[in-house]
Rosetta silent file (secondary structure, phi, psi, omega in degrees, C-alpha in Angstrom):
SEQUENCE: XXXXXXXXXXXXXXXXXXXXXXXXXXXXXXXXXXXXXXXXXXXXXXXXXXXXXXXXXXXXXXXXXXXXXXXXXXXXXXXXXXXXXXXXXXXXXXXXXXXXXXXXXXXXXXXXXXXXXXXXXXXXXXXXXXXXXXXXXXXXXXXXXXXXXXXXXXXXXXXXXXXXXXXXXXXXXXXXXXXXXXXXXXXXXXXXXXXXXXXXXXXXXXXXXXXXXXXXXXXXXXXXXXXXXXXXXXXXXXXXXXXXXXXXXXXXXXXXXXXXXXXXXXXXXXXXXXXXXXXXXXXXXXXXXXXXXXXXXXXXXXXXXXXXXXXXXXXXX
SCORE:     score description
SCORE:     0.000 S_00000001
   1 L     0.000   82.715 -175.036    0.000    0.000    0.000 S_00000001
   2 L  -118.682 -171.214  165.899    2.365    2.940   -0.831 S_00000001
   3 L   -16.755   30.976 -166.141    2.056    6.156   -2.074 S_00000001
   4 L   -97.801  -30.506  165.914   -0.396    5.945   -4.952 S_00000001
   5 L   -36.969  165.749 -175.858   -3.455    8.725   -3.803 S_00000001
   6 L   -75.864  -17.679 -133.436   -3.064   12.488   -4.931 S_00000001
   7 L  -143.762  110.839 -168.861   -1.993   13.433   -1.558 S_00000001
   8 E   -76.814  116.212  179.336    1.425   12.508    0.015 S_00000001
   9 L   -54.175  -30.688  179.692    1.681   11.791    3.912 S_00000001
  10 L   -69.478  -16.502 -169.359    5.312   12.843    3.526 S_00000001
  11 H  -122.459  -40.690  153.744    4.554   16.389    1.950 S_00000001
  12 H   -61.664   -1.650  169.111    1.629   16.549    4.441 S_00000001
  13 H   -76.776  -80.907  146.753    3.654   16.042    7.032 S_00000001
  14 H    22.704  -55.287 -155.081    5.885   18.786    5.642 S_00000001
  15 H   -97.072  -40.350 -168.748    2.967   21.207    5.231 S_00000001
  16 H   -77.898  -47.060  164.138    1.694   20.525    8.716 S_00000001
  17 H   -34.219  -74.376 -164.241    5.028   21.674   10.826 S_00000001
  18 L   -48.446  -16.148 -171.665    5.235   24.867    8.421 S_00000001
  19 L  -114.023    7.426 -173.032    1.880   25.898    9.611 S_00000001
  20 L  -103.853  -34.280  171.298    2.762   24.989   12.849 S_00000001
  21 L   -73.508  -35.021 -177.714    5.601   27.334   12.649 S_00000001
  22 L   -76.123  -68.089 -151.324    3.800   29.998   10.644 S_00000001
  23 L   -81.173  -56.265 -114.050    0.188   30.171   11.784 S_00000001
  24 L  -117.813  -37.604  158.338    0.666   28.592   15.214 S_00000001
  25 L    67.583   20.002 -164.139    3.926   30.532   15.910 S_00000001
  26 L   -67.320  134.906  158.146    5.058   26.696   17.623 S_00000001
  27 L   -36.546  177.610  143.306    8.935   26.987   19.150 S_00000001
  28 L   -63.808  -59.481 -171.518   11.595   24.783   17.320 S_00000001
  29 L   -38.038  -65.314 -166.981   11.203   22.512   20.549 S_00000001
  30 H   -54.755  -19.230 -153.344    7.567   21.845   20.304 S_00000001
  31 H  -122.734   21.916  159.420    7.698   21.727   16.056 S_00000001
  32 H  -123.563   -9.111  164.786   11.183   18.945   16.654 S_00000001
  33 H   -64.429  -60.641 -178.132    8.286   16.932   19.228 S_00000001
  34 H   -43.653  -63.030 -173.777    5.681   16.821   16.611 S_00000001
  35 H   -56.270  -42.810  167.448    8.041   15.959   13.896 S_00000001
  36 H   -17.019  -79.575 -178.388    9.606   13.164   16.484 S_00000001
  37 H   -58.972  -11.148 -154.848    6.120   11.700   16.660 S_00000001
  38 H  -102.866  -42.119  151.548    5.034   11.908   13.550 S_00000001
  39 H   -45.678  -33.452  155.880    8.156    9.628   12.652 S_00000001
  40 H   -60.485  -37.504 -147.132    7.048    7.540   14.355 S_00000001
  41 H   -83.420  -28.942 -156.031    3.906    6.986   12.792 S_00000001
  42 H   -79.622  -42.185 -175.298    6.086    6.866    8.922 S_00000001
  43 H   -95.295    7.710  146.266    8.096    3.956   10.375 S_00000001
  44 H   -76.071  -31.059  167.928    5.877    2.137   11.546 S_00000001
  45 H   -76.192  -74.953 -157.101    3.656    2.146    7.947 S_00000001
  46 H   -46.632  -33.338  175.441    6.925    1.689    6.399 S_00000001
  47 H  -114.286    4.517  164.882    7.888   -1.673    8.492 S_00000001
  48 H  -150.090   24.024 -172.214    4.770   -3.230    9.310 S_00000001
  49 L  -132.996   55.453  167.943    1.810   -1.560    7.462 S_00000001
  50 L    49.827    0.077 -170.800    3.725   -2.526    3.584 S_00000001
  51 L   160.389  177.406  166.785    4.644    1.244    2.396 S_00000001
  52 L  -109.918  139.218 -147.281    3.317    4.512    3.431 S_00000001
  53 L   -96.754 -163.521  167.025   -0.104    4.942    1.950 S_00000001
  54 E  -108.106  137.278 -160.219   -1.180    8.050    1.083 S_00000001
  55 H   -25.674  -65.831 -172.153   -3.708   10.722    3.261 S_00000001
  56 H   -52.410  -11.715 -173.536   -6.729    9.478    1.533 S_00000001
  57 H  -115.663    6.194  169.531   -5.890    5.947    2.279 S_00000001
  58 L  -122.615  132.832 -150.357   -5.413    5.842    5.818 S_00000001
  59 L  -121.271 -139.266  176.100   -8.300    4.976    7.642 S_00000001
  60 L  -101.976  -27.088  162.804   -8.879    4.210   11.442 S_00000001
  61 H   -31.949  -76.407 -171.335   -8.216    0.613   11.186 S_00000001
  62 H   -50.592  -28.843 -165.313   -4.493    1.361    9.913 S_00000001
  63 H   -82.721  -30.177 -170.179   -4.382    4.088   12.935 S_00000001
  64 H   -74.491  -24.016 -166.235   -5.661    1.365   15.433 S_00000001
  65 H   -81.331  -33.623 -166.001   -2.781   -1.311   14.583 S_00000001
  66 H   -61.797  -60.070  149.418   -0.280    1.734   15.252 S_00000001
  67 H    -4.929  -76.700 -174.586   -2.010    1.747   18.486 S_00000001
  68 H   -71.245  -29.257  178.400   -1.450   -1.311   19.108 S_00000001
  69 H   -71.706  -20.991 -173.448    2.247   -1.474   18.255 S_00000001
  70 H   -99.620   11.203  169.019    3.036    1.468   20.374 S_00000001
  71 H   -93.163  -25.912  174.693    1.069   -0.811   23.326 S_00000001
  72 H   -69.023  -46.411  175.809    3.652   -3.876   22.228 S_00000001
  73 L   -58.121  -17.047 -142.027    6.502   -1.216   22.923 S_00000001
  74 L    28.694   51.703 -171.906    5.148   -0.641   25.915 S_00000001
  75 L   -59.078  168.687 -172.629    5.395    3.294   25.668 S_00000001
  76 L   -79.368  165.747  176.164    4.327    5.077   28.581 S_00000001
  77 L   -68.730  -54.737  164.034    0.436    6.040   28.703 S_00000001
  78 L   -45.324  -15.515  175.881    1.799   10.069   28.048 S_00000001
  79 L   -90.587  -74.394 -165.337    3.835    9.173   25.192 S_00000001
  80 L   -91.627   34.249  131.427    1.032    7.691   22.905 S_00000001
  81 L   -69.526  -42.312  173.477   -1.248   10.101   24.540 S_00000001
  82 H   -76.249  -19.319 -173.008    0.909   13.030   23.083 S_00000001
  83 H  -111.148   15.603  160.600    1.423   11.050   19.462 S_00000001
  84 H   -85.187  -60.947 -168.475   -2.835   10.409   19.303 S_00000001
  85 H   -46.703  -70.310  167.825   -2.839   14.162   19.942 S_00000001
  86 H   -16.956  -64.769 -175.453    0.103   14.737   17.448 S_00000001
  87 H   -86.035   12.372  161.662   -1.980   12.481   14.837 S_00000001
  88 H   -89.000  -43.314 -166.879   -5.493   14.426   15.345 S_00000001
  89 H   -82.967  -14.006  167.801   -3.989   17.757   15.066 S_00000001
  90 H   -67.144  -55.460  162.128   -2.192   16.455   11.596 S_00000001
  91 H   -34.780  -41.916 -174.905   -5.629   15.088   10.421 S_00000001
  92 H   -83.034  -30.479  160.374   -7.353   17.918   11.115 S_00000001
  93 H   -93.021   52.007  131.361   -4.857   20.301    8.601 S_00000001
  94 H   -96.896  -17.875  163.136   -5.169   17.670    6.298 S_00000001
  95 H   -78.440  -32.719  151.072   -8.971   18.064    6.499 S_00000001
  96 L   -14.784  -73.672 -166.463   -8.464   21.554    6.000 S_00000001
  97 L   -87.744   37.504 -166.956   -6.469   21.783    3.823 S_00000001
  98 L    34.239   34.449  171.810   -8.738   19.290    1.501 S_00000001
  99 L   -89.010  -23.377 -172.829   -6.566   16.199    1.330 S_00000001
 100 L  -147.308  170.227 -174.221   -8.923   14.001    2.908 S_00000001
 101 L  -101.647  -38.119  172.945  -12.838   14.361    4.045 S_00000001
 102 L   -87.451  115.967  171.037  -12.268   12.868    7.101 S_00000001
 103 L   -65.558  110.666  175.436  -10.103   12.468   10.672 S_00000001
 104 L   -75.693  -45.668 -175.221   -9.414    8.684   10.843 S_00000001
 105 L   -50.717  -17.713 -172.003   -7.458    9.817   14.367 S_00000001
 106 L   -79.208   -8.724 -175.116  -10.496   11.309   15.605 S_00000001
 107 L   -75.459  -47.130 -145.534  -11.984    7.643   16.575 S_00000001
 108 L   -73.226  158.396  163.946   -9.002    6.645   18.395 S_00000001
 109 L  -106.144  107.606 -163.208   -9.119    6.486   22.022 S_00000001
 110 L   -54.246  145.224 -175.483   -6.561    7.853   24.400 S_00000001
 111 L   -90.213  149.014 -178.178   -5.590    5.838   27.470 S_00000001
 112 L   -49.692  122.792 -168.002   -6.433    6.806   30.482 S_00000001
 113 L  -115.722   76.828  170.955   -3.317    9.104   32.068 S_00000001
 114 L   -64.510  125.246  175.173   -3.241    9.045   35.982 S_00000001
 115 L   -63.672  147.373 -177.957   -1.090   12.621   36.524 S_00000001
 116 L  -114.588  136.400  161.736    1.943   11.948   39.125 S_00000001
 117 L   -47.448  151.656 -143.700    2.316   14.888   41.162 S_00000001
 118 L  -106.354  140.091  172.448    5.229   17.513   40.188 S_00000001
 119 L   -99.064  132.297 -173.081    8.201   16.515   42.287 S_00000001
 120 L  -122.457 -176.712  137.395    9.233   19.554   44.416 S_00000001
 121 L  -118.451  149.705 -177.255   11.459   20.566   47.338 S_00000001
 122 L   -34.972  176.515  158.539   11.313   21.898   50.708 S_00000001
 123 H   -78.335  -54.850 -179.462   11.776   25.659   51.327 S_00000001
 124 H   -44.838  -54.962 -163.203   14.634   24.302   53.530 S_00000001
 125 H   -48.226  -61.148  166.047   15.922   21.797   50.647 S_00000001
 126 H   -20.409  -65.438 -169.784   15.463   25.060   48.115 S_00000001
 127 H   -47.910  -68.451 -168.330   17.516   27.405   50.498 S_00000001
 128 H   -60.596   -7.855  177.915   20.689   24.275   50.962 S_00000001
 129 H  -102.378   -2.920 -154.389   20.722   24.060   46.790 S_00000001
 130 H   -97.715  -51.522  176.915   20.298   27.882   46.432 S_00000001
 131 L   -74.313  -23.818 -170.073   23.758   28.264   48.665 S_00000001
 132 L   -58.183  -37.405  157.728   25.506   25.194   47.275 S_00000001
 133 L   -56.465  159.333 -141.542   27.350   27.634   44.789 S_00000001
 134 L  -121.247  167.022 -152.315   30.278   29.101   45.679 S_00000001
 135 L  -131.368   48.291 -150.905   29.988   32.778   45.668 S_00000001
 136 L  -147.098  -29.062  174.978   33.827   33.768   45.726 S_00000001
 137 L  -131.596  172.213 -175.019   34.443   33.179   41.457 S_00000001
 138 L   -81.141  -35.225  176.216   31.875   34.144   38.307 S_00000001
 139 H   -37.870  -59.309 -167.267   31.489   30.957   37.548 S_00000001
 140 H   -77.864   -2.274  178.907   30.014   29.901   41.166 S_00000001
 141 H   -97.151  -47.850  174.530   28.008   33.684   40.677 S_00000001
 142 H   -66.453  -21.758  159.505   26.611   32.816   37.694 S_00000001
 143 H   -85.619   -3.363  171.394   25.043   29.603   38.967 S_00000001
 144 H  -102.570    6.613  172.731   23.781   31.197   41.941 S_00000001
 145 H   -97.260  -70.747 -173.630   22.020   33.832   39.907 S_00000001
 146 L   -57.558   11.862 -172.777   20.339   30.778   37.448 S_00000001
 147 L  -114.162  -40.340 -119.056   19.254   28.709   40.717 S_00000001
 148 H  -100.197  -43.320 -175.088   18.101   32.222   42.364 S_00000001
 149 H   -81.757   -6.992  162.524   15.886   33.654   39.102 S_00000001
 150 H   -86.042  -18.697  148.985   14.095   29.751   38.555 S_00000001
 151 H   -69.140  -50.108  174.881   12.931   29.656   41.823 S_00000001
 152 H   -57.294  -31.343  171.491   12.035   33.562   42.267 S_00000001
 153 H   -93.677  -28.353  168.189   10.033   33.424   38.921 S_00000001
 154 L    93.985   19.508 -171.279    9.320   30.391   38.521 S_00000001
 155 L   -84.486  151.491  157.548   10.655   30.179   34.769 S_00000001
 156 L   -52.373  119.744 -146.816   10.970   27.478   32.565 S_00000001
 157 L   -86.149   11.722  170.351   15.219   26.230   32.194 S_00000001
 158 L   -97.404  -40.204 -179.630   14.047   27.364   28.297 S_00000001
 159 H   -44.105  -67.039 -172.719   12.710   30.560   29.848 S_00000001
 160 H   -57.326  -43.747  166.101   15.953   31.086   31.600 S_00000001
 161 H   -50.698  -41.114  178.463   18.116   30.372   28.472 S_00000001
 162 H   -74.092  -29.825 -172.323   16.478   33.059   26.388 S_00000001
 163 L   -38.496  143.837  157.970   16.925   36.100   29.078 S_00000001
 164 E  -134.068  164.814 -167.258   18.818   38.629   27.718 S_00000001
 165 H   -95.062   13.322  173.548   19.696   41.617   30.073 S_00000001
 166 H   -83.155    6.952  175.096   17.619   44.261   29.003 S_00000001
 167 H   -82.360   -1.250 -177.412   14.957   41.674   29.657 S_00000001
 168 L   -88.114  117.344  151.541   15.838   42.703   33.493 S_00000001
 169 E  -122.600  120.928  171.080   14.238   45.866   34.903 S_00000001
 170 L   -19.997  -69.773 -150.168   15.420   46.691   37.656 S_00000001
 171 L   -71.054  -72.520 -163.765   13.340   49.826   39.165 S_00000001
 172 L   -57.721  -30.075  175.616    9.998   46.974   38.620 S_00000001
 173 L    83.102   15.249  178.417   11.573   44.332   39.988 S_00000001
 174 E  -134.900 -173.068  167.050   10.502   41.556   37.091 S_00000001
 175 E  -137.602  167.309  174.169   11.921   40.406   33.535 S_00000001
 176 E  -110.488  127.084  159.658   10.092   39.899   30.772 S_00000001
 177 E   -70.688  159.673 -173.204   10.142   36.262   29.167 S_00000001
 178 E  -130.299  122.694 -176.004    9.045   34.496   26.147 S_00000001
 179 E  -119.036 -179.721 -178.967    6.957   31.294   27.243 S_00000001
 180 L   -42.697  116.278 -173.715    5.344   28.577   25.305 S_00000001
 181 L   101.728   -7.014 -176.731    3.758   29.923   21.670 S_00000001
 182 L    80.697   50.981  167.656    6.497   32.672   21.638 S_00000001
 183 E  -127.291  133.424 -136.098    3.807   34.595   24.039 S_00000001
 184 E  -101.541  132.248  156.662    5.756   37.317   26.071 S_00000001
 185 E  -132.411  161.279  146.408    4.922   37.414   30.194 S_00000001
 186 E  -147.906  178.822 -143.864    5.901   38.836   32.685 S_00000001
 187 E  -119.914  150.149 -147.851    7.804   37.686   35.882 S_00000001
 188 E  -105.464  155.765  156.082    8.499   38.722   39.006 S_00000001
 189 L  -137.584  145.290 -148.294   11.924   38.795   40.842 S_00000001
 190 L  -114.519  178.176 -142.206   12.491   38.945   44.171 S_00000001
 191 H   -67.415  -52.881 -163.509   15.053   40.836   46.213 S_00000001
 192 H   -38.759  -46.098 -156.930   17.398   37.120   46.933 S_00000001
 193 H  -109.799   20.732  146.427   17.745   36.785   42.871 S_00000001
 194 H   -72.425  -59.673 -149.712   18.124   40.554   42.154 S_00000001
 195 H   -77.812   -5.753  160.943   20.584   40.859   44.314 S_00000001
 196 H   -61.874  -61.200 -177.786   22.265   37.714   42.375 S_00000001
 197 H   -50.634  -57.837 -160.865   21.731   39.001   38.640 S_00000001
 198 H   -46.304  -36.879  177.448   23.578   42.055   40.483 S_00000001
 199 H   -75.356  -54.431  145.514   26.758   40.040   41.170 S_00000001
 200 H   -18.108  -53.319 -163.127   26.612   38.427   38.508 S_00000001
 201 H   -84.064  -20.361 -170.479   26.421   40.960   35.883 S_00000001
 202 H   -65.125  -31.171 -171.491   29.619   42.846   37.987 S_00000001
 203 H  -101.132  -35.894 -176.712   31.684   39.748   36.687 S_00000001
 204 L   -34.434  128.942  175.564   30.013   38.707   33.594 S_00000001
 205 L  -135.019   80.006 -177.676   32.146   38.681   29.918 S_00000001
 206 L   -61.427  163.257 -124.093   30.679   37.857   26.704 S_00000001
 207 L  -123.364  121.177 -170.995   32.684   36.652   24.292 S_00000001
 208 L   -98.859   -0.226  177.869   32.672   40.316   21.793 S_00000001
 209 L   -92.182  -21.311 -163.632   33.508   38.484   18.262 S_00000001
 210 L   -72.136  154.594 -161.944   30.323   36.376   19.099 S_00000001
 211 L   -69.106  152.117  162.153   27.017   37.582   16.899 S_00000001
 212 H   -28.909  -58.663 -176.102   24.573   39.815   19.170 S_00000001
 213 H   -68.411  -15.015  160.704   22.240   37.574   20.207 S_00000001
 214 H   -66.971  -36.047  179.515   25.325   35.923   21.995 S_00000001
 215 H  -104.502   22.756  148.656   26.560   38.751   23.718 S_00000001
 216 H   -88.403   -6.690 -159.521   23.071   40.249   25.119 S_00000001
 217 E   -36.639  173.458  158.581   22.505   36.994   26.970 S_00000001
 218 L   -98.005  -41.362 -169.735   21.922   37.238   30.711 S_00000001
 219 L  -126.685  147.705 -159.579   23.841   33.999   31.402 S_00000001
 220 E  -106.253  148.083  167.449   27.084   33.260   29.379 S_00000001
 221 L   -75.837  176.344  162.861   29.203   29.821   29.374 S_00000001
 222 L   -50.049   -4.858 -175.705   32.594   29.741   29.807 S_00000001
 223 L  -101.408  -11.547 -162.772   33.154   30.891   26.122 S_00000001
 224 L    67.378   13.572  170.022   31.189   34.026   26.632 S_00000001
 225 L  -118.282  152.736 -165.989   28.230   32.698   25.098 S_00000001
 226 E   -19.622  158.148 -168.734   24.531   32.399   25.526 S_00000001
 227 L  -102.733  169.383  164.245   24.206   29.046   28.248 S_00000001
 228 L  -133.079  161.263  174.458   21.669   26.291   26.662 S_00000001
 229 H   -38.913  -49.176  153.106   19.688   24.288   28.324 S_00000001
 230 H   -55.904  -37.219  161.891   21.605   21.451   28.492 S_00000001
 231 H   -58.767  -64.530  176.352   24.479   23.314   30.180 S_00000001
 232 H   -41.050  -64.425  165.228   22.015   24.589   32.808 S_00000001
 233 H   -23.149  -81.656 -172.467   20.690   20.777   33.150 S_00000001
 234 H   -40.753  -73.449 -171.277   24.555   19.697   33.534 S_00000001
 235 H   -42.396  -35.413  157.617   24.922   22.496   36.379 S_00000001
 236 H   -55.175  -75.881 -170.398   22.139   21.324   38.526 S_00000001
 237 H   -28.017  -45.047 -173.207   23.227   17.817   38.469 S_00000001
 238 H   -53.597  -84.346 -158.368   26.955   19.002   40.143 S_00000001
 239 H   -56.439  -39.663 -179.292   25.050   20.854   42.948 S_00000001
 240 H   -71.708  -49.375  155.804   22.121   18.364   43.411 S_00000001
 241 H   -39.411  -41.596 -171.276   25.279   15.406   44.095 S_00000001
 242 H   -39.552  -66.455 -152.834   27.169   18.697   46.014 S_00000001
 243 H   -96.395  -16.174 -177.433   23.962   18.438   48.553 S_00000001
 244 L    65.542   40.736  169.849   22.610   14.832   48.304 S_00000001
 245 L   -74.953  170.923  166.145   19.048   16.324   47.229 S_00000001
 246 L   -63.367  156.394  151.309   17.102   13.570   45.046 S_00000001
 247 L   -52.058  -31.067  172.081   18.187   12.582   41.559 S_00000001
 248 L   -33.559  -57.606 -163.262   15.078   13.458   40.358 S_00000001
 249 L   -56.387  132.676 -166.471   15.427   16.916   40.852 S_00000001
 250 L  -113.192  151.088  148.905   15.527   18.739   37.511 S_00000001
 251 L   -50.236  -25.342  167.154   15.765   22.692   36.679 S_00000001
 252 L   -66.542  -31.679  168.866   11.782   22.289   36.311 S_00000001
 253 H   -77.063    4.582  148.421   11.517   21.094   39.888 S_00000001
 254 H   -86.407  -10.103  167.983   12.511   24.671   40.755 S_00000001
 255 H   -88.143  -65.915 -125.603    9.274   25.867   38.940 S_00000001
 256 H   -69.116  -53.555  147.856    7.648   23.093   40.439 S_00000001
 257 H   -11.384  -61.749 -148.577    9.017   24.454   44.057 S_00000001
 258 H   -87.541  -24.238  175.323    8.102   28.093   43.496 S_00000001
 259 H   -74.872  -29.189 -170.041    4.324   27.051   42.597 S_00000001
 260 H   -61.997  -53.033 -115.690    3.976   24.679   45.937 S_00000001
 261 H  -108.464  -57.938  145.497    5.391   27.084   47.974 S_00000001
 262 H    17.311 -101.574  175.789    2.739   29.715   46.519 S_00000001
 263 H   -53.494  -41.427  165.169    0.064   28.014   47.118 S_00000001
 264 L   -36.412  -17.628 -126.413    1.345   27.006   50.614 S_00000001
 265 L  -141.349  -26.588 -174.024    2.026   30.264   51.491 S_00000001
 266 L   101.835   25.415 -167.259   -2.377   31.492   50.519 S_00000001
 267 L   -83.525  160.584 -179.561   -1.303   32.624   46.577 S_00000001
 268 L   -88.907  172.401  170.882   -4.678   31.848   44.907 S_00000001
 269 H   -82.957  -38.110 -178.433   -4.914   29.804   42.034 S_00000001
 270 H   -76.719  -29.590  156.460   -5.524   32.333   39.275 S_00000001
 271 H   -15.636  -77.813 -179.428   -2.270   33.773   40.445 S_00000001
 272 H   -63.739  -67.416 -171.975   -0.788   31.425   40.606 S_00000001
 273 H   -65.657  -13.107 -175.339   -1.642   30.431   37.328 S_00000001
 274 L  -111.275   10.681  165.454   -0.736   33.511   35.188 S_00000001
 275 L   -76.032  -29.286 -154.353    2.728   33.350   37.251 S_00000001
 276 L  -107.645  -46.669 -169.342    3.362   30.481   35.355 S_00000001
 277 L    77.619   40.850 -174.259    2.193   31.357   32.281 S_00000001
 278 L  -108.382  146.713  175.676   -0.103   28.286   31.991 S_00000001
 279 L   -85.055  -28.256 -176.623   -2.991   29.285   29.461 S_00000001
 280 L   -94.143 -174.209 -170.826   -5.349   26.881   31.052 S_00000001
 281 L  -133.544    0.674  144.749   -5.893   26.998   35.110 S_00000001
 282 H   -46.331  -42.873  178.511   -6.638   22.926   34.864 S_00000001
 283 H   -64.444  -67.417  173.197   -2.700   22.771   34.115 S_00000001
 284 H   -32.215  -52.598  170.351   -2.108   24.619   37.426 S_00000001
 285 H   -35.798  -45.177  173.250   -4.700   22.718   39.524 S_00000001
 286 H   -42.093  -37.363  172.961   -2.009   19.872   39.909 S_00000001
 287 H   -64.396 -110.957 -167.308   -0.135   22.213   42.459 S_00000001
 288 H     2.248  -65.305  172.466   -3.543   22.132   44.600 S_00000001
 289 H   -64.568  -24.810  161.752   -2.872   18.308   44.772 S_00000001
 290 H   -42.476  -48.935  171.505    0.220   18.420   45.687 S_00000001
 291 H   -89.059  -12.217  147.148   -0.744   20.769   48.885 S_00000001
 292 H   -28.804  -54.473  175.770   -3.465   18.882   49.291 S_00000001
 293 H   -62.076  -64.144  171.871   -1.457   15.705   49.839 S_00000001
 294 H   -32.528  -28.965 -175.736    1.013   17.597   51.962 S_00000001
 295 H   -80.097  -48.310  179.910   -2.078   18.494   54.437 S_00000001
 296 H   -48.326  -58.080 -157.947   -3.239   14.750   54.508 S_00000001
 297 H   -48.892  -41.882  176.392    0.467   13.945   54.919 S_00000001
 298 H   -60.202  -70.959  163.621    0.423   16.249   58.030 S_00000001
 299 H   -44.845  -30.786 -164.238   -2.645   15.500   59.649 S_00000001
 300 H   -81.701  -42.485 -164.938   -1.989   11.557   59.208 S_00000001
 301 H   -80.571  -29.882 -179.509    1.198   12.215   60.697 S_00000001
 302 H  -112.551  -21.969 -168.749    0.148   14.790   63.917 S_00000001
 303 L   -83.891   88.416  172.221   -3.687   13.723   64.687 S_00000001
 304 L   -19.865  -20.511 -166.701   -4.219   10.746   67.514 S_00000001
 305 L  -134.645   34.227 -176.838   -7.053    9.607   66.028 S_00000001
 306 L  -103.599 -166.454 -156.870   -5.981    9.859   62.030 S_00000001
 307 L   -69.462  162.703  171.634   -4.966    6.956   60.615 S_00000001
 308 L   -59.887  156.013 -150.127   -1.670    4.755   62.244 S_00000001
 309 L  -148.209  171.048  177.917    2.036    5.982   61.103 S_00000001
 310 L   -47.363  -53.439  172.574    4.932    4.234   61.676 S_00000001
 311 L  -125.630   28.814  153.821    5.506    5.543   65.102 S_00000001
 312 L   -72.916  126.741  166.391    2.249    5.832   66.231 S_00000001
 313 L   -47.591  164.033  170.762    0.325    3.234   69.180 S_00000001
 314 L  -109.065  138.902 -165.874   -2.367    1.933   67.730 S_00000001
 315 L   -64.687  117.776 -156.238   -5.954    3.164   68.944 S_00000001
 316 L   -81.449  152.254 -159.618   -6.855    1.451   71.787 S_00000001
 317 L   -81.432    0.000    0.000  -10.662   -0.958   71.028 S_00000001
């Protein structure tokens, strides 16, 4: 079954990124997921469905055995939750855009996705990884500035990458950011990670041969150029061994931190949520379980008559 229809899955694939970049305004990150998934879907028709057929020829049947193959991998339930999504939202500019009359993807059903709570840290834990840098060379100033403005803002380790330092104002106390769609917010910073970016910036040295967008950065590598993500990632890891915090812990479990702590603290939810930058306030809600748990956790742990703990008697009959 290959490629005999007017209408190529390979040039509709194509078509569908470009509008995801154009109309949709999608990062590279988000429009290198899509393509990811979407890869998936070509090599799988290519090695078990005989060829790749063409849009008009793929029908829900063909979509269900994909299904099933990415249930044989045993993919996480969030993974071929995100590549059902991935193949509805292709389907849908291919109905558009008249290659087909129908969404075969629209049929399919998505597996059920219990959410795992956001892994966080204490305000104490926060504090001992906040200090772990050393605050005596730029190097150990410049990581105590990135630890100090993802917890005070709460940004995204993508967020953090893009600052440049006119994105700082001072006198206001925030920066302004570029979040998810390339939609601009902005964020607050508080006196701990001002007075970092301040230290920082006293030592800081971009590299002056490097193009412009290298040398406005806010945080520079050892080269004198913009940090990536990956660098940042790599920096945490040192300091989360340094202190003997979990392994989990990510640069995102410093947003994760700064929302708990929020809410903990009496921040509302719609606050909360445009703090964040989440467009929906369902995405947010997950912090609510988290302190939610934390309350049970308490009470189970302090009440005589909640349920038995470890080093609780048991309630006499």
């Amino acid at each position: 079954m290959l490629e005999t229809g007017s209408h190529s899955l390979h040039g509709a694939i194509d078509g569908f990124l470009r509008s995801l970049k154009i109309e949709r305004n999608c990062s590279d990150l988000t429009i290198k997921s899509y393509s990811e998934d979407l890869n998936s879907l070509l090599e799988y028709l290519a090695d078990y469905a005989g060829g790749v057929p063409a849009v008009e020829q793929i029908d829900v049947l063909l979509l269900r055995g994909y299904v099933t193959y990415l249930h044989e991998c045993q993919y996480a339930r969030s993974t071929m939750a995100r590549r059902l999504a991935c193949l509805r939202s292709l389907f849908r500019y291919c109905c558009r855009e008249g290659m087909t009359s129908t969404n075969p993807a629209k049929a399919l059903r998505t597996p059920r996705n219990g959410r795992r709570l956001p892994h966080f840290l204490t305000t104490e834990q926060v504090v001992k990884l906040l200090e772990a840098p050393p605050a005596n060379n730029p190097p150990g100033l410049r990581d105590r500035a990135i630890l100090e403005t993802l917890y005070s803002a709460g940004l995204r380790v993508s967020e953090l990458a893009g600052l440049n330092c006119a994105d700082w104002d001072r006198d206001a106390g925030i920066v302004r950011v570029m979040g998810k769609g390339r939609k601009e917010r902005v964020a607050p910073i508080g006196r701990f990670a001002a007075k970092a970016l301040e230290q920082w910036l006293l030592v800081r040295k971009p590299d002056t041969t490097a193009p412009p967008p290298h040398q406005k950065a806010m945080f520079l590598n050892k080269s004198g150029r913009r940090l990536t993500t990956r660098s940042v990632a790599r920096m945490l890891e040192k300091y989360i061994a340094q202190t003997g915090l979990d392994q989990v812990t990510t640069p995102h479990t410093l947003r994760h931190s700064f929302a708990t702590h929020l809410l903990d603290n009496g921040a509302d939810l719609r606050s909360v949520q445009e703090l964040l930058g989440h467009k929906s306030l369902t995405t947010t809600q997950i912090y609510t379980h988290v302190s939610t748990e934390r309350l049970r956790q308490t009470y189970d742990d302090a009440h005589p008559h909640a349920r038995p703990g470890p080093n609780k008697k048991p309630r006499p009959k």
